[in-house]
Jmol script that loads the backbone (N, CA, C; Angstrom):
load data "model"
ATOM      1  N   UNK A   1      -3.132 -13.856  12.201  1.00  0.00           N
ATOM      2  CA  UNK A   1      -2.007 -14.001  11.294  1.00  0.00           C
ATOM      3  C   UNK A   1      -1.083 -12.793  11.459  1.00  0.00           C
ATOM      4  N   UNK A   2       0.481 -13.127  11.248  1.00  0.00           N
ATOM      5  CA  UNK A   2       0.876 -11.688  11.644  1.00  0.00           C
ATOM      6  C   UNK A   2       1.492 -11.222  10.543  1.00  0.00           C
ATOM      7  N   UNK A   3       0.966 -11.889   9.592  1.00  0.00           N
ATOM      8  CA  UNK A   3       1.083 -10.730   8.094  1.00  0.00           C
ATOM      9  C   UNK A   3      -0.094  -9.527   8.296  1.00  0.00           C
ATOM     10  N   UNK A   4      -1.572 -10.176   8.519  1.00  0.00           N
ATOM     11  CA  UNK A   4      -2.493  -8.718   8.888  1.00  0.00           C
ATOM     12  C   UNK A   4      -2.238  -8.323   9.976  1.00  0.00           C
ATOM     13  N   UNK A   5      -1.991  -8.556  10.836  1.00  0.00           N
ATOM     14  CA  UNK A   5      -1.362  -7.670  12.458  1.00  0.00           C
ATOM     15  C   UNK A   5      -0.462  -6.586  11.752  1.00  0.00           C
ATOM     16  N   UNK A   6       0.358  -6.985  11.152  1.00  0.00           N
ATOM     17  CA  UNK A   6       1.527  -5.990  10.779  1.00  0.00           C
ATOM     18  C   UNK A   6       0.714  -4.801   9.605  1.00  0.00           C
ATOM     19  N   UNK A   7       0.303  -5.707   8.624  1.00  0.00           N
ATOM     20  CA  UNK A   7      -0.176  -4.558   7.625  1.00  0.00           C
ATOM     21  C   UNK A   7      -1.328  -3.736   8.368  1.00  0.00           C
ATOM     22  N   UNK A   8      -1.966  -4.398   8.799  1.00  0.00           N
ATOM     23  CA  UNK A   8      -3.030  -3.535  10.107  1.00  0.00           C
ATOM     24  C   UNK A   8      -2.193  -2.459  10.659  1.00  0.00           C
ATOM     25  N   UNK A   9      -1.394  -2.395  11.305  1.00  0.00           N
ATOM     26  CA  UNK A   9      -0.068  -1.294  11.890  1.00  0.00           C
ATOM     27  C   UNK A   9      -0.319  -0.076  10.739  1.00  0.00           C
ATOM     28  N   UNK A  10       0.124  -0.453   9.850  1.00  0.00           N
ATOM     29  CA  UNK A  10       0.441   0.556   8.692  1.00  0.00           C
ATOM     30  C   UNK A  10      -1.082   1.236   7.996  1.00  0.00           C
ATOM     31  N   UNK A  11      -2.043   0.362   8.080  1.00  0.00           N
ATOM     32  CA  UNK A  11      -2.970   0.600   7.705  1.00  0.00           C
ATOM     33  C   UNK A  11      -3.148   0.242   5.856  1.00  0.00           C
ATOM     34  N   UNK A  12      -2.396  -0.799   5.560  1.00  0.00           N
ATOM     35  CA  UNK A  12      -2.304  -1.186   4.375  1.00  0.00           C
ATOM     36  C   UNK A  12      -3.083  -2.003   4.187  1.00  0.00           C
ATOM     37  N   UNK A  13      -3.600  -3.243   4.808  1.00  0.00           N
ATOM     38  CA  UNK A  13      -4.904  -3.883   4.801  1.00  0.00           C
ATOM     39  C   UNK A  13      -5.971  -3.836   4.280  1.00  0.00           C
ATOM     40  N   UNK A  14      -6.434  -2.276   4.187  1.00  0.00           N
ATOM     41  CA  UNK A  14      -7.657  -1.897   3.762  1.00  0.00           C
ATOM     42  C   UNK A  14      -7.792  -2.804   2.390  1.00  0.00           C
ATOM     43  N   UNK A  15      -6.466  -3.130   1.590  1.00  0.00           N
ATOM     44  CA  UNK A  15      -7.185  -3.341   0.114  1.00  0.00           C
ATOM     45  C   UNK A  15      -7.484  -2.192  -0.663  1.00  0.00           C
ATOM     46  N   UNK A  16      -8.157  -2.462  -1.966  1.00  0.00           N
ATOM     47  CA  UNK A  16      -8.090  -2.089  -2.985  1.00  0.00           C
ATOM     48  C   UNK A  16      -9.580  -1.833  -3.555  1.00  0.00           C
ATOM     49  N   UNK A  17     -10.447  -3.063  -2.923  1.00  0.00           N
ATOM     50  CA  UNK A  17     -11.074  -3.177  -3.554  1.00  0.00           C
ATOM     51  C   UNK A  17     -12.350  -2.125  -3.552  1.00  0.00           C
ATOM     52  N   UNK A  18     -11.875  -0.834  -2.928  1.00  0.00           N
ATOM     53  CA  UNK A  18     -13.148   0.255  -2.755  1.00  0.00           C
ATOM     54  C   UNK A  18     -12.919   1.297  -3.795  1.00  0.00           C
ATOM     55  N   UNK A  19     -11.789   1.362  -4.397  1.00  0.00           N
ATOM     56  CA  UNK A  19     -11.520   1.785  -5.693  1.00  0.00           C
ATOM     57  C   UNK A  19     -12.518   1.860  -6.988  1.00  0.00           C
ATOM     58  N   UNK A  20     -13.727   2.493  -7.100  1.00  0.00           N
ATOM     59  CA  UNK A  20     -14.048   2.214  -8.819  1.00  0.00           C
ATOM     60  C   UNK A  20     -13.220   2.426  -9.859  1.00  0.00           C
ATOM     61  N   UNK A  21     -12.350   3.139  -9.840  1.00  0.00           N
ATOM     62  CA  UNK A  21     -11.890   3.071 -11.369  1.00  0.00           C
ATOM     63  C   UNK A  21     -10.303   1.988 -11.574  1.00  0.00           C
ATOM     64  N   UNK A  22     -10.460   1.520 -12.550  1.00  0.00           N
ATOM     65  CA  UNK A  22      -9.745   0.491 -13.234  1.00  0.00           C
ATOM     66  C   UNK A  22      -8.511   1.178 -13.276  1.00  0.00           C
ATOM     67  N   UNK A  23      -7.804   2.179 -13.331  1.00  0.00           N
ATOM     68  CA  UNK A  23      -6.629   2.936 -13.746  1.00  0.00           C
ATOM     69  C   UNK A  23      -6.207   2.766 -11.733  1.00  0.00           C
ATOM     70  N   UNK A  24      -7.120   3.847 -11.150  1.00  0.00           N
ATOM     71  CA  UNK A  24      -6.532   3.654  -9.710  1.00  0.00           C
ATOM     72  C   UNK A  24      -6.663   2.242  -9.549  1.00  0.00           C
ATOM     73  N   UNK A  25      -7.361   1.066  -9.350  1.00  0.00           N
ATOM     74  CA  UNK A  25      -7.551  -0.351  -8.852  1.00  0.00           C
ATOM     75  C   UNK A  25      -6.319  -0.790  -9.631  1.00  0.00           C
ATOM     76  N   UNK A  26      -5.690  -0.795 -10.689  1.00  0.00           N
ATOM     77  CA  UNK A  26      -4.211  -1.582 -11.338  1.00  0.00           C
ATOM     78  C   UNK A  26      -2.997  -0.634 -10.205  1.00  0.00           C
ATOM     79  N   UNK A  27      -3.120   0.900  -9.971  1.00  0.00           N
ATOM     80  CA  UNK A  27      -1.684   1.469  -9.146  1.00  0.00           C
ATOM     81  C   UNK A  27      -2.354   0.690  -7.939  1.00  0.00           C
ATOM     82  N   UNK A  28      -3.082   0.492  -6.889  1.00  0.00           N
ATOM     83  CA  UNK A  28      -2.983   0.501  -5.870  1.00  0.00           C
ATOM     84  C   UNK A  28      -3.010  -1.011  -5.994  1.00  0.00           C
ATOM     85  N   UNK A  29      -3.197  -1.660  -6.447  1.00  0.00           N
ATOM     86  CA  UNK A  29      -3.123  -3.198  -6.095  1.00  0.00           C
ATOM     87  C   UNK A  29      -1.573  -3.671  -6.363  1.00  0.00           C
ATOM     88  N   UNK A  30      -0.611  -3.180  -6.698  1.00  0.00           N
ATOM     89  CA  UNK A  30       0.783  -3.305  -6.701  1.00  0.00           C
ATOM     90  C   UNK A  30       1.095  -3.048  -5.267  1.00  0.00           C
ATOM     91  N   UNK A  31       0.900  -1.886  -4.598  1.00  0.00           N
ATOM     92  CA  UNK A  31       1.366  -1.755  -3.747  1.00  0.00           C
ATOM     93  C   UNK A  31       0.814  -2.648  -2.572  1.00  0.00           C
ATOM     94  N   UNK A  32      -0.489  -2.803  -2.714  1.00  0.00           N
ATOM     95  CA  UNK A  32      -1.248  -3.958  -1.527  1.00  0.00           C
ATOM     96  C   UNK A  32      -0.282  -5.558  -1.900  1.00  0.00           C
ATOM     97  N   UNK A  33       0.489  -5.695  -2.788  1.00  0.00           N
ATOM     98  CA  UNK A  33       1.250  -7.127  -3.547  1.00  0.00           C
ATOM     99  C   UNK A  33       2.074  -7.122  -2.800  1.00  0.00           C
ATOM    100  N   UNK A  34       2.707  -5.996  -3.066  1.00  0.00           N
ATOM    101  CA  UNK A  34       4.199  -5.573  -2.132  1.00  0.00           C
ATOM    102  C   UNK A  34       4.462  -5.542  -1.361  1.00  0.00           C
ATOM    103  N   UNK A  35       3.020  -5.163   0.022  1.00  0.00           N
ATOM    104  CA  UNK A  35       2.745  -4.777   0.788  1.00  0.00           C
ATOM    105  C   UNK A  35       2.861  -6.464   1.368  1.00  0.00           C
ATOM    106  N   UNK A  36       2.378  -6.716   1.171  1.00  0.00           N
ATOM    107  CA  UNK A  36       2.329  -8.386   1.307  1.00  0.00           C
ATOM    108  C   UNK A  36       3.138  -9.220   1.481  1.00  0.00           C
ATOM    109  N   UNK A  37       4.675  -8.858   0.499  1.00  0.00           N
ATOM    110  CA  UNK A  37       5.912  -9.255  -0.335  1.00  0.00           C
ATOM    111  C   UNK A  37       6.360  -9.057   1.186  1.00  0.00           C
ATOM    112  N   UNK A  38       6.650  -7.689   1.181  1.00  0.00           N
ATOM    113  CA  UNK A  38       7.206  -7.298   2.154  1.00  0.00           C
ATOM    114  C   UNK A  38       6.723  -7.907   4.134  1.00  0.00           C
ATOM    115  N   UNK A  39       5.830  -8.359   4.265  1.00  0.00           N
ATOM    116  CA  UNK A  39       5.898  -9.291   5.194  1.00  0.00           C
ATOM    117  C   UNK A  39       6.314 -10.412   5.325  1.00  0.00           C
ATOM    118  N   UNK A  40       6.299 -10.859   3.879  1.00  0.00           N
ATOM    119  CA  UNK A  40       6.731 -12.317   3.913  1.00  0.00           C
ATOM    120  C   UNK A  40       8.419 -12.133   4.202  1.00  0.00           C
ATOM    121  N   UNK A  41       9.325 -11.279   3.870  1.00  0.00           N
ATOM    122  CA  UNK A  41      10.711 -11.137   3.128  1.00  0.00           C
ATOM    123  C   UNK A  41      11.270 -10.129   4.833  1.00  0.00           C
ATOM    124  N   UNK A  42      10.765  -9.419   5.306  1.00  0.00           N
ATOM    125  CA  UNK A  42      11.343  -8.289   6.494  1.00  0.00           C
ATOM    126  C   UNK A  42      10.832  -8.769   8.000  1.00  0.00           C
ATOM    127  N   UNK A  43      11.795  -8.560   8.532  1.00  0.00           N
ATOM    128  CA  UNK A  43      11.540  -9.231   9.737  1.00  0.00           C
ATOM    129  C   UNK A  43      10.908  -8.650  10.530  1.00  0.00           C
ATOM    130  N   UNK A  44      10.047  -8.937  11.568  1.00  0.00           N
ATOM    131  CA  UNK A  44       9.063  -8.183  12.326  1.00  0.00           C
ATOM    132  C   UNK A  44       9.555  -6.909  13.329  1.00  0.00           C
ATOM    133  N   UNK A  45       9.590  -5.997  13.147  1.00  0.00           N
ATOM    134  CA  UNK A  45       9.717  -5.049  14.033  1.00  0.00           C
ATOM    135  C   UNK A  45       9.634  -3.835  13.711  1.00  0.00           C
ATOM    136  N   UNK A  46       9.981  -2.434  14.088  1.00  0.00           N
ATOM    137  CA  UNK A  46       9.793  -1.190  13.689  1.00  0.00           C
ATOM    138  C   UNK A  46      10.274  -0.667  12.453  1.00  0.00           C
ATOM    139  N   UNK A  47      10.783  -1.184  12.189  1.00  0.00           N
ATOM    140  CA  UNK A  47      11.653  -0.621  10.991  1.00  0.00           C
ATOM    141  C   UNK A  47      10.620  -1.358   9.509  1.00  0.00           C
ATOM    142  N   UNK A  48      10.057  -2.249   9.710  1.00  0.00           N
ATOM    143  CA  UNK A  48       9.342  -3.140   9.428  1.00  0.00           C
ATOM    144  C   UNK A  48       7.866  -2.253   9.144  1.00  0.00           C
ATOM    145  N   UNK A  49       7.266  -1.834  10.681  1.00  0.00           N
ATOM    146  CA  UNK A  49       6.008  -1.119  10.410  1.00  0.00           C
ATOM    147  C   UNK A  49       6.424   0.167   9.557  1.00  0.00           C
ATOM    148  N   UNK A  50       7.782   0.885   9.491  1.00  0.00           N
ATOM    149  CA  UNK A  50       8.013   1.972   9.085  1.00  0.00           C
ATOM    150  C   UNK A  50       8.022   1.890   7.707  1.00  0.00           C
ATOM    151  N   UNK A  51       8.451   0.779   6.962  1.00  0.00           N
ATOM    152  CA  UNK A  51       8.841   0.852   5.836  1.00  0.00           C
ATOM    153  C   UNK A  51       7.330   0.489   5.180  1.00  0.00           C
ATOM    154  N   UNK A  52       6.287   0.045   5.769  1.00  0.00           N
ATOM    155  CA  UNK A  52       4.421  -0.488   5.550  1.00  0.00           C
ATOM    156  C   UNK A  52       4.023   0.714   5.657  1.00  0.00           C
ATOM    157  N   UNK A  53       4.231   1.960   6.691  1.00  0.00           N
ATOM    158  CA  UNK A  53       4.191   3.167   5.840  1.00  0.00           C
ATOM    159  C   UNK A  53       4.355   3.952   5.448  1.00  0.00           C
ATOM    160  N   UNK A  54       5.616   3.673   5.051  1.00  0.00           N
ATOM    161  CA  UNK A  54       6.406   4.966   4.131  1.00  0.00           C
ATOM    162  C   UNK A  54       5.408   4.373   2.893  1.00  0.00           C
ATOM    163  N   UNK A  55       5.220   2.766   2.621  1.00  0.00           N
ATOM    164  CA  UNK A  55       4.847   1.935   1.209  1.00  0.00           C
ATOM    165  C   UNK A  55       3.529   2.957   1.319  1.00  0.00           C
ATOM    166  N   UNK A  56       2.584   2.913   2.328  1.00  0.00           N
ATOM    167  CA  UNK A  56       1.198   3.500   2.185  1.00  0.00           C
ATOM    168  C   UNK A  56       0.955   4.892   1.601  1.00  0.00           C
ATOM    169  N   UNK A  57       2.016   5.260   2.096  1.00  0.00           N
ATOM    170  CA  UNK A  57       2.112   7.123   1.857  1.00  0.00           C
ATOM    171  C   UNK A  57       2.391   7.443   0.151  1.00  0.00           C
ATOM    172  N   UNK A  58       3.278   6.243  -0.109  1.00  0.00           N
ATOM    173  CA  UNK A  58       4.055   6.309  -1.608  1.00  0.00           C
ATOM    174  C   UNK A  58       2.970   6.116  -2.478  1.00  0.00           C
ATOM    175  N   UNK A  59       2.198   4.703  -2.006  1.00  0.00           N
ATOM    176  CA  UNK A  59       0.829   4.313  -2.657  1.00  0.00           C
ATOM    177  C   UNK A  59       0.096   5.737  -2.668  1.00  0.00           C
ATOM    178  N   UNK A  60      -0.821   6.162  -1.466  1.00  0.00           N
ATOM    179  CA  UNK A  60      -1.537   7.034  -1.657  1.00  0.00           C
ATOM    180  C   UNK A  60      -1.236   8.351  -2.704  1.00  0.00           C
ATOM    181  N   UNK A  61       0.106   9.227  -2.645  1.00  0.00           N
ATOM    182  CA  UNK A  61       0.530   9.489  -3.706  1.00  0.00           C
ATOM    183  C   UNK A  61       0.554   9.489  -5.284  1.00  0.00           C
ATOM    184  N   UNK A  62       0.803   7.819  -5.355  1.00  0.00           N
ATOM    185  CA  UNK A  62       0.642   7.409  -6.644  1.00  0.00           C
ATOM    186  C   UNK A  62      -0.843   7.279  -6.858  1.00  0.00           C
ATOM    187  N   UNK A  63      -2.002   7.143  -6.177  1.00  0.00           N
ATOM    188  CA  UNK A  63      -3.200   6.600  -6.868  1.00  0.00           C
ATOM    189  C   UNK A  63      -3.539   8.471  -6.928  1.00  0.00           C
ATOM    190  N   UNK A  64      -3.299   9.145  -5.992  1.00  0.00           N
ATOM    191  CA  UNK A  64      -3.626  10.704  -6.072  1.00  0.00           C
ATOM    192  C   UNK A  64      -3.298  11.149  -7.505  1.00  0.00           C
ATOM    193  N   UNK A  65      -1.743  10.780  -8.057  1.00  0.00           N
ATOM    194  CA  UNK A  65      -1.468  11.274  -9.423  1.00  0.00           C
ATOM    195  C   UNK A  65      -2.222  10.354 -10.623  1.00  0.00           C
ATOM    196  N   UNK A  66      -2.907   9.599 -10.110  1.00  0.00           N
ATOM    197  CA  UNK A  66      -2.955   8.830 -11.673  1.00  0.00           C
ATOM    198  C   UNK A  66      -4.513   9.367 -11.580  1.00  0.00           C
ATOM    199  N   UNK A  67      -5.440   9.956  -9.898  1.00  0.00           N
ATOM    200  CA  UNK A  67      -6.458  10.026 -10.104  1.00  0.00           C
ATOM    201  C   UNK A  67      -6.801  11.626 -10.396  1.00  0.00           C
ATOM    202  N   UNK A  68      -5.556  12.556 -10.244  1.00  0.00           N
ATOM    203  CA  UNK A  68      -5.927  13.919 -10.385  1.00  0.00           C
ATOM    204  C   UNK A  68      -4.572  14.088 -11.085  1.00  0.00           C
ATOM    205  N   UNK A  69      -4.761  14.000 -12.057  1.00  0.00           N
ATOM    206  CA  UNK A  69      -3.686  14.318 -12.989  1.00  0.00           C
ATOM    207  C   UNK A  69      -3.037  15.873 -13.171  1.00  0.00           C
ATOM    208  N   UNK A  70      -1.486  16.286 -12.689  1.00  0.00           N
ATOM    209  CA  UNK A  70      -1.033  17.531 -13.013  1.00  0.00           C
ATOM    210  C   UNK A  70      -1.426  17.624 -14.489  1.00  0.00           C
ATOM    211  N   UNK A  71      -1.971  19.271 -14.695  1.00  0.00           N
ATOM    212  CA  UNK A  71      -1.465  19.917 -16.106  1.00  0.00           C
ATOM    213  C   UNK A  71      -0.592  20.572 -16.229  1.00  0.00           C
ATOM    214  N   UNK A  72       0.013  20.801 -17.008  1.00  0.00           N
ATOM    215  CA  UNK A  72       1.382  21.657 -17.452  1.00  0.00           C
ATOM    216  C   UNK A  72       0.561  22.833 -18.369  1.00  0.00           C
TER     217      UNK A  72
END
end "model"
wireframe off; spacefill off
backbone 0.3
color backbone group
């Protein structure tokens, strides 16, 4: 299928589901949605794998802050 060929590229594929906690498993399963969205909607090519992972990098990010929370 070349929705997983492509998310394979980016390394977005992996899923979600190795996540235990319920707080990270709700941020990162948006982005695996999107991730998805976004094959169906962008047309196949580099700009394409680029934007699967800029999404991965943004994801990883976000599950980092919700899982190690800054203090002030």
């Amino acid at each position: 299928m070349v929705a997983e060929d492509c998310l394979g590229e980016a390394d977005v594929s992996a899923g979600y589901g190795h996540l235990e906690r319920e707080d990270l498993l709700a941020v990162s399963r948006r982005f695996h949605d999107l991730a998805h969205q976004l094959v169906e909607i962008v047309p196949e090519g580099p700009e394409r794998t680029v934007s699967l992972r800029k999404l991965l990098e943004a994801k990883d990010a976000a599950v980092r802050a919700v899982a190690i929370p800054e203090t002030a």
